[in-house]
PDBQT receptor file of N, H, CA, C and O in Angstrom, charges set to zero:
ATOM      1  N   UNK A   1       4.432 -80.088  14.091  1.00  0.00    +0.000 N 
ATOM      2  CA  UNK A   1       3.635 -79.191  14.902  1.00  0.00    +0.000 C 
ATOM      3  C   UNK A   1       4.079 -77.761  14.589  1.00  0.00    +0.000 C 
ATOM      4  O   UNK A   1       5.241 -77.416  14.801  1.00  0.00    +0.000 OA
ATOM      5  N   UNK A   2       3.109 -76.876  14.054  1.00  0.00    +0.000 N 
ATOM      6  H   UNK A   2       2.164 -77.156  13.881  1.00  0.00    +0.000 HD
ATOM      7  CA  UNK A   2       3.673 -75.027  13.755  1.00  0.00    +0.000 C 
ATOM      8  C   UNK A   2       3.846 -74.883  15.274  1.00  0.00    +0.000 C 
ATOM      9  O   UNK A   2       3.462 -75.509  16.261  1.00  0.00    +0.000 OA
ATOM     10  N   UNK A   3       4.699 -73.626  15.004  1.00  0.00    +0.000 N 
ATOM     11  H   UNK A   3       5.010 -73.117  14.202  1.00  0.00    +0.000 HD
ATOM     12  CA  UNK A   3       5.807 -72.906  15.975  1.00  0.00    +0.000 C 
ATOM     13  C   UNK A   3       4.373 -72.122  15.999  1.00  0.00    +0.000 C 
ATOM     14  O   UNK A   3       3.505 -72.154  15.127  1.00  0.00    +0.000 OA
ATOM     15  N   UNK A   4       4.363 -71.508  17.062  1.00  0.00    +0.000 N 
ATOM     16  H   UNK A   4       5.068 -71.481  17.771  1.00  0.00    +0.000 HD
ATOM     17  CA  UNK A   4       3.425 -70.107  17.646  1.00  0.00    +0.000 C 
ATOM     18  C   UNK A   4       3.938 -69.484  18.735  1.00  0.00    +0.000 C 
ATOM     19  O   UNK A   4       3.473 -68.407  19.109  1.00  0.00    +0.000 OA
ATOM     20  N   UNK A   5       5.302 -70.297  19.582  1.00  0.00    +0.000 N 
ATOM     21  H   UNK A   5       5.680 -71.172  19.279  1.00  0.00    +0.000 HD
ATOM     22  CA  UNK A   5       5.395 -68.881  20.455  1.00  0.00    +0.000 C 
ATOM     23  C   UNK A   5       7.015 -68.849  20.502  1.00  0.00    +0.000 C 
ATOM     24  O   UNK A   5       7.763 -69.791  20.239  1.00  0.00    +0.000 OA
ATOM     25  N   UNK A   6       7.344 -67.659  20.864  1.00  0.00    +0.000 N 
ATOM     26  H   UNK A   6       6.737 -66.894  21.078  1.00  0.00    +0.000 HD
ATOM     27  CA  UNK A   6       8.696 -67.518  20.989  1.00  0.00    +0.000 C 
ATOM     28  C   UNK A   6       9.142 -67.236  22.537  1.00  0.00    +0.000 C 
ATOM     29  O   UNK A   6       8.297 -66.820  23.330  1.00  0.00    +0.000 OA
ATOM     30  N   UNK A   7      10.420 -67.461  22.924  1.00  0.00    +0.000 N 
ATOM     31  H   UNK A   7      11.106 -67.799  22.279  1.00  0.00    +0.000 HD
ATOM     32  CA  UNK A   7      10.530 -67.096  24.012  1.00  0.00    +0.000 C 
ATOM     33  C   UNK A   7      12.012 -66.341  24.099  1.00  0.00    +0.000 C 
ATOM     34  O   UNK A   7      12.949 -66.848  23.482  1.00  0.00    +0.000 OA
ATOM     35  N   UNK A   8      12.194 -65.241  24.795  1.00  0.00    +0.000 N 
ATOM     36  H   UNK A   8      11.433 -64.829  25.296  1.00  0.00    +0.000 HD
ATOM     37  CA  UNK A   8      13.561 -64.240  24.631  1.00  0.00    +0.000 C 
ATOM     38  C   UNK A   8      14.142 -64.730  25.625  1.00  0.00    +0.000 C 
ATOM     39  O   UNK A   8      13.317 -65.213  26.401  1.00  0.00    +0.000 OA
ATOM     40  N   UNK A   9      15.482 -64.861  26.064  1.00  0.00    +0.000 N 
ATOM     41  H   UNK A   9      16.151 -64.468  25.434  1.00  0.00    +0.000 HD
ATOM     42  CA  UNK A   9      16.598 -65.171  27.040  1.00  0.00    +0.000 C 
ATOM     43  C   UNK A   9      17.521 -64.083  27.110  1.00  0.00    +0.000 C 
ATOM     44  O   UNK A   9      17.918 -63.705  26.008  1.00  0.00    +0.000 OA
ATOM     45  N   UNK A  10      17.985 -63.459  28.134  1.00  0.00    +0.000 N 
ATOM     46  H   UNK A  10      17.663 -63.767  29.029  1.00  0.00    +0.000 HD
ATOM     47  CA  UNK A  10      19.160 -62.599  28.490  1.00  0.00    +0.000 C 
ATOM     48  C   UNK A  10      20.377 -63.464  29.023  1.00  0.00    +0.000 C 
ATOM     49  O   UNK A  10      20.606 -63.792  30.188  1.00  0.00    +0.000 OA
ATOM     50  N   UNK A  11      21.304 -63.830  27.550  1.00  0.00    +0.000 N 
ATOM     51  H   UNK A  11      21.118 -63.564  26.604  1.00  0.00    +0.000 HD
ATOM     52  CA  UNK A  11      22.677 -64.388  28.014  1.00  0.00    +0.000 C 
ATOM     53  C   UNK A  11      23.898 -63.678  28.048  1.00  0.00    +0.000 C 
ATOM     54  O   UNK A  11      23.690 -62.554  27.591  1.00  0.00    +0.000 OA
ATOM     55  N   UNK A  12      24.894 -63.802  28.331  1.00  0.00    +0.000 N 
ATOM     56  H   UNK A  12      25.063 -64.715  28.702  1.00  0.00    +0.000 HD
ATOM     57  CA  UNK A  12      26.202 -63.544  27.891  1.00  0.00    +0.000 C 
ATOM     58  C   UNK A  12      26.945 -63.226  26.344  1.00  0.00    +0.000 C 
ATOM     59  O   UNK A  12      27.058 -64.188  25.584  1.00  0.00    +0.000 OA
ATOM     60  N   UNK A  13      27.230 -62.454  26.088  1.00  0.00    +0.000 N 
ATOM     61  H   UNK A  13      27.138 -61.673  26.705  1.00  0.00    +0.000 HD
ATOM     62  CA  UNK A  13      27.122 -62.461  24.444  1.00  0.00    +0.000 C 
ATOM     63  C   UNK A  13      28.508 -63.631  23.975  1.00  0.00    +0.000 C 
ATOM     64  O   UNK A  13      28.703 -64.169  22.885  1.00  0.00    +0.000 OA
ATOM     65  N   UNK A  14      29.296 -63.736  25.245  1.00  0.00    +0.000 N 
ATOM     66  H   UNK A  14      29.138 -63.299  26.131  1.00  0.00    +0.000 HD
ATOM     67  CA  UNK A  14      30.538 -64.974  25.115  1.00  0.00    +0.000 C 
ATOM     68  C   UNK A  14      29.655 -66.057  25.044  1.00  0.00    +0.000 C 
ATOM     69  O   UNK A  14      29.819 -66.650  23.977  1.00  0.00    +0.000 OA
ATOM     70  N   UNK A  15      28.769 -66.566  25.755  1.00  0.00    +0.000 N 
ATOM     71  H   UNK A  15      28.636 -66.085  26.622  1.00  0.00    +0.000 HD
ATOM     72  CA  UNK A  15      28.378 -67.970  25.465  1.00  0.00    +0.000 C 
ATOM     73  C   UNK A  15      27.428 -68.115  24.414  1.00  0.00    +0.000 C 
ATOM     74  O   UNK A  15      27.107 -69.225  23.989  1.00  0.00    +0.000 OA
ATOM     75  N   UNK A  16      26.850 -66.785  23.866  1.00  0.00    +0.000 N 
ATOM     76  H   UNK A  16      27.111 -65.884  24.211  1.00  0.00    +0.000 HD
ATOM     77  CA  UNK A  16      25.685 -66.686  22.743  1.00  0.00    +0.000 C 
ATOM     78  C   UNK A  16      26.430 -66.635  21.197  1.00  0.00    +0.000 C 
ATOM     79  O   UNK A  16      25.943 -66.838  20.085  1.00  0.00    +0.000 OA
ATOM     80  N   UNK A  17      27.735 -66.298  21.588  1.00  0.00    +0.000 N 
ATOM     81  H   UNK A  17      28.131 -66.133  22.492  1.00  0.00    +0.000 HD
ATOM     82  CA  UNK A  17      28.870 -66.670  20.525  1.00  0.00    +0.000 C 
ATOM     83  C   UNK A  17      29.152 -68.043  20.797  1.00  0.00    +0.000 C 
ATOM     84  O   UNK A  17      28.839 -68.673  19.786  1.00  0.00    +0.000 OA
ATOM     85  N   UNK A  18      29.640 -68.891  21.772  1.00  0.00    +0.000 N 
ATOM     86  H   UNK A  18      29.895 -68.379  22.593  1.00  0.00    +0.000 HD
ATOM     87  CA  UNK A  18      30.239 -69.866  21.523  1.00  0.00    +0.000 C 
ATOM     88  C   UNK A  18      28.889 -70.950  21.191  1.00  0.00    +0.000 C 
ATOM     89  O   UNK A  18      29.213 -72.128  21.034  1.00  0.00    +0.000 OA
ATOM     90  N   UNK A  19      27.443 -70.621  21.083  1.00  0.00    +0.000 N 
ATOM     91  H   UNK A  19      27.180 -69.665  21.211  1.00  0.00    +0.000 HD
ATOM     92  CA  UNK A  19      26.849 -71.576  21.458  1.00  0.00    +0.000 C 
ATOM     93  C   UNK A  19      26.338 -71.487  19.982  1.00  0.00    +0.000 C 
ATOM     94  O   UNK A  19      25.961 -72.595  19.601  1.00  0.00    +0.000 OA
ATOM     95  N   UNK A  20      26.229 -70.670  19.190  1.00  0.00    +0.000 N 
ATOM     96  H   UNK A  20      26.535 -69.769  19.499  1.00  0.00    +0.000 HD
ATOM     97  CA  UNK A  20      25.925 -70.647  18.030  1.00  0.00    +0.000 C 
ATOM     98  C   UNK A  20      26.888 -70.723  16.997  1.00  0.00    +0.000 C 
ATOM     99  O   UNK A  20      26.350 -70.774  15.892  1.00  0.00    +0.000 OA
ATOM    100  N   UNK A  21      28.593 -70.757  16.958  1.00  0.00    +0.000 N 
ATOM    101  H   UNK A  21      29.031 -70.715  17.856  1.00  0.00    +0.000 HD
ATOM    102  CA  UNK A  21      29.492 -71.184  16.610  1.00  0.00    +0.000 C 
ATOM    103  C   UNK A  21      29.588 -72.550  16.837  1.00  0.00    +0.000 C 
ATOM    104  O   UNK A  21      29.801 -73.135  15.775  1.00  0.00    +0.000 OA
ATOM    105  N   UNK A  22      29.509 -73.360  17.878  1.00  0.00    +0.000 N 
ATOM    106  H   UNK A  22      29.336 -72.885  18.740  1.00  0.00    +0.000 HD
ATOM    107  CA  UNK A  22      28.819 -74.840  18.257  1.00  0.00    +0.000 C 
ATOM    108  C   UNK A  22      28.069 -75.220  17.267  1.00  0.00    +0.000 C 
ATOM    109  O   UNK A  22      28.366 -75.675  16.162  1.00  0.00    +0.000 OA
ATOM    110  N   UNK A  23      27.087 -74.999  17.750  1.00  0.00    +0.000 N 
ATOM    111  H   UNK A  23      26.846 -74.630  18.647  1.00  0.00    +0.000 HD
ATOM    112  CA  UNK A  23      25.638 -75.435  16.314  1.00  0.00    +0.000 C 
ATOM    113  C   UNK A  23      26.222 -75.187  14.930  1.00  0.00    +0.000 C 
ATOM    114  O   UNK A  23      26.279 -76.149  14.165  1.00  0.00    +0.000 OA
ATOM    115  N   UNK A  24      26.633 -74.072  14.555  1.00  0.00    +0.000 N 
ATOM    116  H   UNK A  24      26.587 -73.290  15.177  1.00  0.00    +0.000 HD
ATOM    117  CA  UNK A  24      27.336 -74.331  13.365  1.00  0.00    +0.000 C 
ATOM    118  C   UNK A  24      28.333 -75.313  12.906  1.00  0.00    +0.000 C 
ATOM    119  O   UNK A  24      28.335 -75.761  11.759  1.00  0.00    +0.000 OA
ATOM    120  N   UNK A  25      29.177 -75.641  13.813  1.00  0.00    +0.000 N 
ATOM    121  H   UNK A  25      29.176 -75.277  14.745  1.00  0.00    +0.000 HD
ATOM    122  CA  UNK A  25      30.075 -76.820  13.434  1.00  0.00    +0.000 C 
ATOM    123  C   UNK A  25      29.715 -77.411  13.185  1.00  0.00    +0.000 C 
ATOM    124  O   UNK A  25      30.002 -77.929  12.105  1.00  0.00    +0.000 OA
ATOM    125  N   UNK A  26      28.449 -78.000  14.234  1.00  0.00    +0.000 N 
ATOM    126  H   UNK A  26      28.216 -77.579  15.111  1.00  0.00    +0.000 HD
ATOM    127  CA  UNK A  26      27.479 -79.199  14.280  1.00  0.00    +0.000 C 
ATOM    128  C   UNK A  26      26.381 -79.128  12.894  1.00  0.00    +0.000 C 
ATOM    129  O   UNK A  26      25.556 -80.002  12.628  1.00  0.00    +0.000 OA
ATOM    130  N   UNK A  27      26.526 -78.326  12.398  1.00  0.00    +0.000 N 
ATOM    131  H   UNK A  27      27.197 -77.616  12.614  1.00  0.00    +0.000 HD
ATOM    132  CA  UNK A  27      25.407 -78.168  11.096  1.00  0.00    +0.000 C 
ATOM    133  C   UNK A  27      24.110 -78.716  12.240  1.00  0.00    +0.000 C 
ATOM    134  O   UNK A  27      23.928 -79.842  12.703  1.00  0.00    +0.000 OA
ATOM    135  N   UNK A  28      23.646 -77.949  12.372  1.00  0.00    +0.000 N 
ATOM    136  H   UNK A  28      23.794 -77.034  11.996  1.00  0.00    +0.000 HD
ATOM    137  CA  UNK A  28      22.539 -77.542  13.741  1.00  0.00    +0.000 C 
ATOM    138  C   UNK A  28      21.897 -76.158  14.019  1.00  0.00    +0.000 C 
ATOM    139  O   UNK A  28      22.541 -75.294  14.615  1.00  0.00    +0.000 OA
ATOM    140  N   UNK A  29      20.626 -75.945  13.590  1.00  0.00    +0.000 N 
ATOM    141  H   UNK A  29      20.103 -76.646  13.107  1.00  0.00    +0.000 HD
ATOM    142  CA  UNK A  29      19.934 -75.022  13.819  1.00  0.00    +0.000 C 
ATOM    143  C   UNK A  29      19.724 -74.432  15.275  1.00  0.00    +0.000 C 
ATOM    144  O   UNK A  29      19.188 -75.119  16.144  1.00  0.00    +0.000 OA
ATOM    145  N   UNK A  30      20.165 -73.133  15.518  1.00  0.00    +0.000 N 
ATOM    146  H   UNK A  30      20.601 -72.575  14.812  1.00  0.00    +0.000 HD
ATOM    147  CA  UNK A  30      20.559 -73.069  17.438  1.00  0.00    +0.000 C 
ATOM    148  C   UNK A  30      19.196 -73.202  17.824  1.00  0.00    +0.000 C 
ATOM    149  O   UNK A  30      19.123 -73.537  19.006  1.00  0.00    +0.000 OA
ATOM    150  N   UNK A  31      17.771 -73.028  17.116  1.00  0.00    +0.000 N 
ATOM    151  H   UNK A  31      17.831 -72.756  16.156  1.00  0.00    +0.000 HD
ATOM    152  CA  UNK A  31      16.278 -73.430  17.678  1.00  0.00    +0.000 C 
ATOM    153  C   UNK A  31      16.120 -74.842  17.697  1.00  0.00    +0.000 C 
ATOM    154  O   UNK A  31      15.204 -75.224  18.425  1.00  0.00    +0.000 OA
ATOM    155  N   UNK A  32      16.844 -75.839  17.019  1.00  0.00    +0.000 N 
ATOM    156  H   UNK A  32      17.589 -75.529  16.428  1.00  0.00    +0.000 HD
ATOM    157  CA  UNK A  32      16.692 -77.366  17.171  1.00  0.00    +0.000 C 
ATOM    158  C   UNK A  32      17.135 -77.645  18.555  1.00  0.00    +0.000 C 
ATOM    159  O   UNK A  32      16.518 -78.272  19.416  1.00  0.00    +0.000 OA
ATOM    160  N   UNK A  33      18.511 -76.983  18.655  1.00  0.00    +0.000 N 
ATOM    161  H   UNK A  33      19.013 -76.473  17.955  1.00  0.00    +0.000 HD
ATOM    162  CA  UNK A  33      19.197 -77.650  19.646  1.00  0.00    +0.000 C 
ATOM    163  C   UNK A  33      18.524 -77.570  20.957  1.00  0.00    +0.000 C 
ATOM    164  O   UNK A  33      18.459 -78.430  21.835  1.00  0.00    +0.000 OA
ATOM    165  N   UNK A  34      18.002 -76.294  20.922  1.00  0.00    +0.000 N 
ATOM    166  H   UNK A  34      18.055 -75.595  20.209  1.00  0.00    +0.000 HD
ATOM    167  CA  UNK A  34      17.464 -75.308  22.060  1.00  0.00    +0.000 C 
ATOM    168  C   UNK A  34      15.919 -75.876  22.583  1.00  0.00    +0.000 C 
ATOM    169  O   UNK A  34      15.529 -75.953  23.748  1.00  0.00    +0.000 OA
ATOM    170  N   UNK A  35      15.081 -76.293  21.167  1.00  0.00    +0.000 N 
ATOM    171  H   UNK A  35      15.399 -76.230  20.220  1.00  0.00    +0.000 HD
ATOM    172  CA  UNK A  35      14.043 -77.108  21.727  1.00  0.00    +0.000 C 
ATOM    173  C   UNK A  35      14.000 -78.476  22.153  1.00  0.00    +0.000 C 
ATOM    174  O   UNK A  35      13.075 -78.913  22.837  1.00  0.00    +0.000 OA
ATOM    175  N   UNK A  36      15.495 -79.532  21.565  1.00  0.00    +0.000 N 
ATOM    176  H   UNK A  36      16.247 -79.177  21.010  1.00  0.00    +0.000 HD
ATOM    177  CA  UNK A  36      15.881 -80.721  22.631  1.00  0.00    +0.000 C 
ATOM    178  C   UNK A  36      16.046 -80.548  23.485  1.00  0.00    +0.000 C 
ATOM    179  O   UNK A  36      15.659 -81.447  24.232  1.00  0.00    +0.000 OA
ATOM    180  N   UNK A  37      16.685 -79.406  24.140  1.00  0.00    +0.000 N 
ATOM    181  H   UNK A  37      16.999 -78.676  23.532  1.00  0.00    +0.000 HD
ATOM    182  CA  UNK A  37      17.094 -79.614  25.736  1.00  0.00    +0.000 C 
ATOM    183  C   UNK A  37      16.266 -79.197  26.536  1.00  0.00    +0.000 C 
ATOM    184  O   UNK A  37      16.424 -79.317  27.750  1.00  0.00    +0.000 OA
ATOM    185  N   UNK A  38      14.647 -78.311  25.687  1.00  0.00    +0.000 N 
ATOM    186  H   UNK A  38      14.518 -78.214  24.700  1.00  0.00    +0.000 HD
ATOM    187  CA  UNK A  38      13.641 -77.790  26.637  1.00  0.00    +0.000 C 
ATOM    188  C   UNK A  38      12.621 -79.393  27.047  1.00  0.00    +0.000 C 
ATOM    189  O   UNK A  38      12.041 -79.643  28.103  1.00  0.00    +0.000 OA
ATOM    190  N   UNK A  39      12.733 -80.522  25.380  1.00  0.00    +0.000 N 
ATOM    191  H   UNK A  39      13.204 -80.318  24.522  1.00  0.00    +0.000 HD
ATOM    192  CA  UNK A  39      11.471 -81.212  25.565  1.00  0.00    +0.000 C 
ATOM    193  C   UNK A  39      12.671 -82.251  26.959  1.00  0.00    +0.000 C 
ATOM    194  O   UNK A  39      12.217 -82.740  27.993  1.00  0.00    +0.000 OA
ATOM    195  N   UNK A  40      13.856 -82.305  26.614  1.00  0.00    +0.000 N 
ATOM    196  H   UNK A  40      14.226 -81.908  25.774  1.00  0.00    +0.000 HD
ATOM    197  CA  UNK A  40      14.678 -83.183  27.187  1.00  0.00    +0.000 C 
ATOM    198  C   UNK A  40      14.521 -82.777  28.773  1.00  0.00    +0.000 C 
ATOM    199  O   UNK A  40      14.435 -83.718  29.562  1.00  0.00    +0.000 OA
ATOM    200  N   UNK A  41      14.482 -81.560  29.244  1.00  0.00    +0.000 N 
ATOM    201  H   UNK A  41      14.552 -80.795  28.603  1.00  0.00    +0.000 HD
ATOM    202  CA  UNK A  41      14.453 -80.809  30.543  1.00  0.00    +0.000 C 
ATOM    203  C   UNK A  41      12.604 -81.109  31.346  1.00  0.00    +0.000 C 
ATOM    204  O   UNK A  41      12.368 -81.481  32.496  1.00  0.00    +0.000 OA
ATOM    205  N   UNK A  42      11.666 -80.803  30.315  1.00  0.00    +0.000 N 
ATOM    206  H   UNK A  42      11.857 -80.501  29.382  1.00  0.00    +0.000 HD
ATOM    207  CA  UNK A  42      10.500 -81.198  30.632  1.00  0.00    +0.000 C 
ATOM    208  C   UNK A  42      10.477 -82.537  30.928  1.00  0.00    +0.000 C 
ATOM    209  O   UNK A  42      10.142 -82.965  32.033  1.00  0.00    +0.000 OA
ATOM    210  N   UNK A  43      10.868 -83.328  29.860  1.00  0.00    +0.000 N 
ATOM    211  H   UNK A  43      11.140 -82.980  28.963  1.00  0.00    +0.000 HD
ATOM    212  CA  UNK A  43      10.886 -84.881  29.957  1.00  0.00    +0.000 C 
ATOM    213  C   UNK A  43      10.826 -85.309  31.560  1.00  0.00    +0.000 C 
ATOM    214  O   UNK A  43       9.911 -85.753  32.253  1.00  0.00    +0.000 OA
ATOM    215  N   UNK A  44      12.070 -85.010  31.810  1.00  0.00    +0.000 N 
ATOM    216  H   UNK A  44      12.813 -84.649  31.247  1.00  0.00    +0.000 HD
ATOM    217  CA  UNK A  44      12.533 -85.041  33.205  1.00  0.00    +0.000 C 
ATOM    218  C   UNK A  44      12.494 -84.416  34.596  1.00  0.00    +0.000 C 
ATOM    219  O   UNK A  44      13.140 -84.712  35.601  1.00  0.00    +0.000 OA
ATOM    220  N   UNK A  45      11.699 -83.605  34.424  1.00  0.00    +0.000 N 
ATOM    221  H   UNK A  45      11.175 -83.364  33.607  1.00  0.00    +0.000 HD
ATOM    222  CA  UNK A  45      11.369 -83.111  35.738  1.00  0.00    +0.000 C 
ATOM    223  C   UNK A  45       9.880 -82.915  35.734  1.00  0.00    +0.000 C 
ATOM    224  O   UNK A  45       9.409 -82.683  36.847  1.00  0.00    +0.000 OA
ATOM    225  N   UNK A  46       8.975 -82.960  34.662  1.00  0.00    +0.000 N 
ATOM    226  H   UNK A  46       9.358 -83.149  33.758  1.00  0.00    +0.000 HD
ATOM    227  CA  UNK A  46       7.727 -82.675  34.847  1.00  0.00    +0.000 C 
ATOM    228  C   UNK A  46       6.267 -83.610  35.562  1.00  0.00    +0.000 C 
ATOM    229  O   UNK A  46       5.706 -84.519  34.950  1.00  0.00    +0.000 OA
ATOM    230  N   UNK A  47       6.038 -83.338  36.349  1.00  0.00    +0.000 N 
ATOM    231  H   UNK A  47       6.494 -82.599  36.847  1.00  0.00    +0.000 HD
ATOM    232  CA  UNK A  47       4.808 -83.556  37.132  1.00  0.00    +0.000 C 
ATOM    233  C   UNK A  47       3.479 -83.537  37.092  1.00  0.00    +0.000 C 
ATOM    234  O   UNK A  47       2.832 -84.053  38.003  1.00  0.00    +0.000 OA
ATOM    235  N   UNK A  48       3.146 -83.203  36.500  1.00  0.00    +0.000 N 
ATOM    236  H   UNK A  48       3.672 -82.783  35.760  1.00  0.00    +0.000 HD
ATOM    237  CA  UNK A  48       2.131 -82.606  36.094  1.00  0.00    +0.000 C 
ATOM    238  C   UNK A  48       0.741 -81.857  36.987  1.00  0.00    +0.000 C 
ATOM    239  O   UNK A  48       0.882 -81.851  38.210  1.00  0.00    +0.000 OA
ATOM    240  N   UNK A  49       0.203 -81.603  36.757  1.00  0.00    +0.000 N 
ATOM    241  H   UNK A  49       0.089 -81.609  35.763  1.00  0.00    +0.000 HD
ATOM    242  CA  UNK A  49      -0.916 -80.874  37.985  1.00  0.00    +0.000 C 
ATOM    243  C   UNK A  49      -1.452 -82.243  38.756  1.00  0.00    +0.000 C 
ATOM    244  O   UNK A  49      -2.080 -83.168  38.240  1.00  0.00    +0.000 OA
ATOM    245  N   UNK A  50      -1.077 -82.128  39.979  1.00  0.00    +0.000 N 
ATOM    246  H   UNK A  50      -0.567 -81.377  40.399  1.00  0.00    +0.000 HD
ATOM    247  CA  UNK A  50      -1.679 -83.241  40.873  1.00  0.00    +0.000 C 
ATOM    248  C   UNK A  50      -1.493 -84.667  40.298  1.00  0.00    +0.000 C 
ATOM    249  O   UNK A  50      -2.419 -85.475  40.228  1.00  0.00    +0.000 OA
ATOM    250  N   UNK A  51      -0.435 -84.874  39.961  1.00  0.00    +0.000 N 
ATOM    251  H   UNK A  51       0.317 -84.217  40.019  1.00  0.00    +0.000 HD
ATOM    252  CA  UNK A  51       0.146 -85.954  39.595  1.00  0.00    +0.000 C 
ATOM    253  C   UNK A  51       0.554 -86.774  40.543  1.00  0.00    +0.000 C 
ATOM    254  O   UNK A  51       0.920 -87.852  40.075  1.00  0.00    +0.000 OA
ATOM    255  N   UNK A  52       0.637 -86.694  41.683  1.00  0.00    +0.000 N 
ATOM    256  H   UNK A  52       0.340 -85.818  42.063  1.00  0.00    +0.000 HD
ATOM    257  CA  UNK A  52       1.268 -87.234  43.032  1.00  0.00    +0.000 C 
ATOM    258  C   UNK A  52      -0.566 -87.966  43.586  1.00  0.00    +0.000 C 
ATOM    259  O   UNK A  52      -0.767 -88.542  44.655  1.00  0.00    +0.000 OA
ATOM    260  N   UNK A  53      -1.398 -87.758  42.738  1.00  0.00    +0.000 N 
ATOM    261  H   UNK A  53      -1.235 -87.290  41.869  1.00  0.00    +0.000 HD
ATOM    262  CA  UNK A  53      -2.278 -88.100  43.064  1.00  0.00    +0.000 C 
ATOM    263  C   UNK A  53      -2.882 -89.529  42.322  1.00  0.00    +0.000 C 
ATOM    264  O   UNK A  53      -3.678 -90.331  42.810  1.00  0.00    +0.000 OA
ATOM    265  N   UNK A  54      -2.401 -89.555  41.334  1.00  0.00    +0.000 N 
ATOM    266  H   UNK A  54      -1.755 -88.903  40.938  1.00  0.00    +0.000 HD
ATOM    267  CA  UNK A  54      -2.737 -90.445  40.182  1.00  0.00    +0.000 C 
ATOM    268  C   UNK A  54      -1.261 -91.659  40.454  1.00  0.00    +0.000 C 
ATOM    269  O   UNK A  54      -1.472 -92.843  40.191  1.00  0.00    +0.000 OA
ATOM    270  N   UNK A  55      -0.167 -91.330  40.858  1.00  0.00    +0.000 N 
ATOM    271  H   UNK A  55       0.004 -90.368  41.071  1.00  0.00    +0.000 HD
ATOM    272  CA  UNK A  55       1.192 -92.106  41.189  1.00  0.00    +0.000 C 
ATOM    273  C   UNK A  55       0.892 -93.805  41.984  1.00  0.00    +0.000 C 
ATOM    274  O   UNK A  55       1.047 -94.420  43.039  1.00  0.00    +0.000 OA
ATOM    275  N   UNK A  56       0.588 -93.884  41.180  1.00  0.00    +0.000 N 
ATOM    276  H   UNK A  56       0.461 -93.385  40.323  1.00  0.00    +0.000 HD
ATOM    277  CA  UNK A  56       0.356 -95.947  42.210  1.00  0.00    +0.000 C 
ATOM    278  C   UNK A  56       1.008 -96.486  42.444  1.00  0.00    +0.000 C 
ATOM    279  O   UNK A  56       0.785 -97.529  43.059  1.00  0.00    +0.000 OA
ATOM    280  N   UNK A  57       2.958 -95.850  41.869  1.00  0.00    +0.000 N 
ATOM    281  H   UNK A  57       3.139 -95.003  41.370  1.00  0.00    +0.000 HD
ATOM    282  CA  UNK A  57       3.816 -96.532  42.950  1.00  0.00    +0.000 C 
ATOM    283  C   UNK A  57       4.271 -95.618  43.848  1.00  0.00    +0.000 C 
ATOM    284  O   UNK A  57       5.478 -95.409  43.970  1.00  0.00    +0.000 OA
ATOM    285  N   UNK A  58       3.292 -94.939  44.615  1.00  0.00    +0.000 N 
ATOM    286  H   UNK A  58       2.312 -95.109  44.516  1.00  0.00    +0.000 HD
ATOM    287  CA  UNK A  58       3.708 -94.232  45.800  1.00  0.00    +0.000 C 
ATOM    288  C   UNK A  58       2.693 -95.059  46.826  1.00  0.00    +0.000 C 
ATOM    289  O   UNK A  58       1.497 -95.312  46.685  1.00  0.00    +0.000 OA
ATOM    290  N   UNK A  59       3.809 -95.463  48.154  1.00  0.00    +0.000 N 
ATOM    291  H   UNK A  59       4.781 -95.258  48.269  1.00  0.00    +0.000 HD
ATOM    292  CA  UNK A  59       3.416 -95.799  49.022  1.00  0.00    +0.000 C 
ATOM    293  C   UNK A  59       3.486 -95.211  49.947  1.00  0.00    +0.000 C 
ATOM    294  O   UNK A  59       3.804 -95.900  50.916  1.00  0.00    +0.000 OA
ATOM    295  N   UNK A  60       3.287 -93.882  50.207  1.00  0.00    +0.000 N 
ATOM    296  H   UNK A  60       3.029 -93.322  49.419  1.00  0.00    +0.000 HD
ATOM    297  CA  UNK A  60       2.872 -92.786  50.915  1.00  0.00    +0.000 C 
ATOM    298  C   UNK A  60       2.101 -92.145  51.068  1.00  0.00    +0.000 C 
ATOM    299  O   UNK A  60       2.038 -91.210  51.866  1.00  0.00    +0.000 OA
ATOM    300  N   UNK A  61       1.243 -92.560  50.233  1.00  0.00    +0.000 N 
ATOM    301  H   UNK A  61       1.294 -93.319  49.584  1.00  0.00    +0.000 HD
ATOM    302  CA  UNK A  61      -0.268 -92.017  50.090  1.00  0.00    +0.000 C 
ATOM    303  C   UNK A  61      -0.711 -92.605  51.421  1.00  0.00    +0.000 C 
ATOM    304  O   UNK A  61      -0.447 -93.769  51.725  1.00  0.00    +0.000 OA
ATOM    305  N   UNK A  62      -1.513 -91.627  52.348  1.00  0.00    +0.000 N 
ATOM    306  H   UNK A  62      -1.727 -90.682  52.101  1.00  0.00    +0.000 HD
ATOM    307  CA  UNK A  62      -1.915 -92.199  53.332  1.00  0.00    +0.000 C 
ATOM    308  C   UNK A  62      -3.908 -92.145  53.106  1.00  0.00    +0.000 C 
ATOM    309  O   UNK A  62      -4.837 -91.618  53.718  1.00  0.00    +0.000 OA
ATOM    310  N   UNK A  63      -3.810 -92.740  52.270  1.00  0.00    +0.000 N 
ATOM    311  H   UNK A  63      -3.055 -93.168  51.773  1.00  0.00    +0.000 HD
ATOM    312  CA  UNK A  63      -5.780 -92.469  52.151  1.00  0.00    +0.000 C 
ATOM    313  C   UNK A  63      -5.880 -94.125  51.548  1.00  0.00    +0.000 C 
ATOM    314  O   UNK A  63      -5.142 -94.897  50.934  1.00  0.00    +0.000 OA
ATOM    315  N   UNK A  64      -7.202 -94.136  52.104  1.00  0.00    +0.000 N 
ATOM    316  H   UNK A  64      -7.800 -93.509  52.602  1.00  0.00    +0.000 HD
ATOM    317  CA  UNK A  64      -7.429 -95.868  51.433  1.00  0.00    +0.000 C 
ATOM    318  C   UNK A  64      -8.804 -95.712  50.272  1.00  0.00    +0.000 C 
ATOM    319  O   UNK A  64      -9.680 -94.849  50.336  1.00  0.00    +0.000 OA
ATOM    320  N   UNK A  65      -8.711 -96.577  49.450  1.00  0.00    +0.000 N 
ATOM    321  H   UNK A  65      -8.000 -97.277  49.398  1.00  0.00    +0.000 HD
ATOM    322  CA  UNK A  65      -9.648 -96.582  48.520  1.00  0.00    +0.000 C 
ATOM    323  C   UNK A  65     -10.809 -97.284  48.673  1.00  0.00    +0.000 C 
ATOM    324  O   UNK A  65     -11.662 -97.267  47.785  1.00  0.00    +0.000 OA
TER     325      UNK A  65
């Protein structure tokens, strides 16, 4: 999939050193690492728009079909 957007972060320049000294050890591109832990972070918390609506193992839905 092409790249099209970028996104800027304001860190610490200590952890923007240690985190790209990291990846280097690791022979690891710091944008690889950085887009596992975004799809890994989405993975896991994402919902999606009105997703609580479509959920069929929620038994809290109080509406009948």
């Amino acid at each position: 999939m092409p790249k099209s957007s970028a996104l800027r972060i304001r860190i610490e320049p200590e952890l923007h050193r240690e985190f790209l000294d990291t990846c280097k050890r690791l022979d690891l591109p710091a944008a690889q690492v950085l887009r596992q832990y975004m799809r890994k972070f989405v993975e896991e918390h994402h919902t999606g728009i009105q997703s609580e609506l479509f959920d069929s193992g929620d038994k809290d839905n109080n509406y009948e079909a």
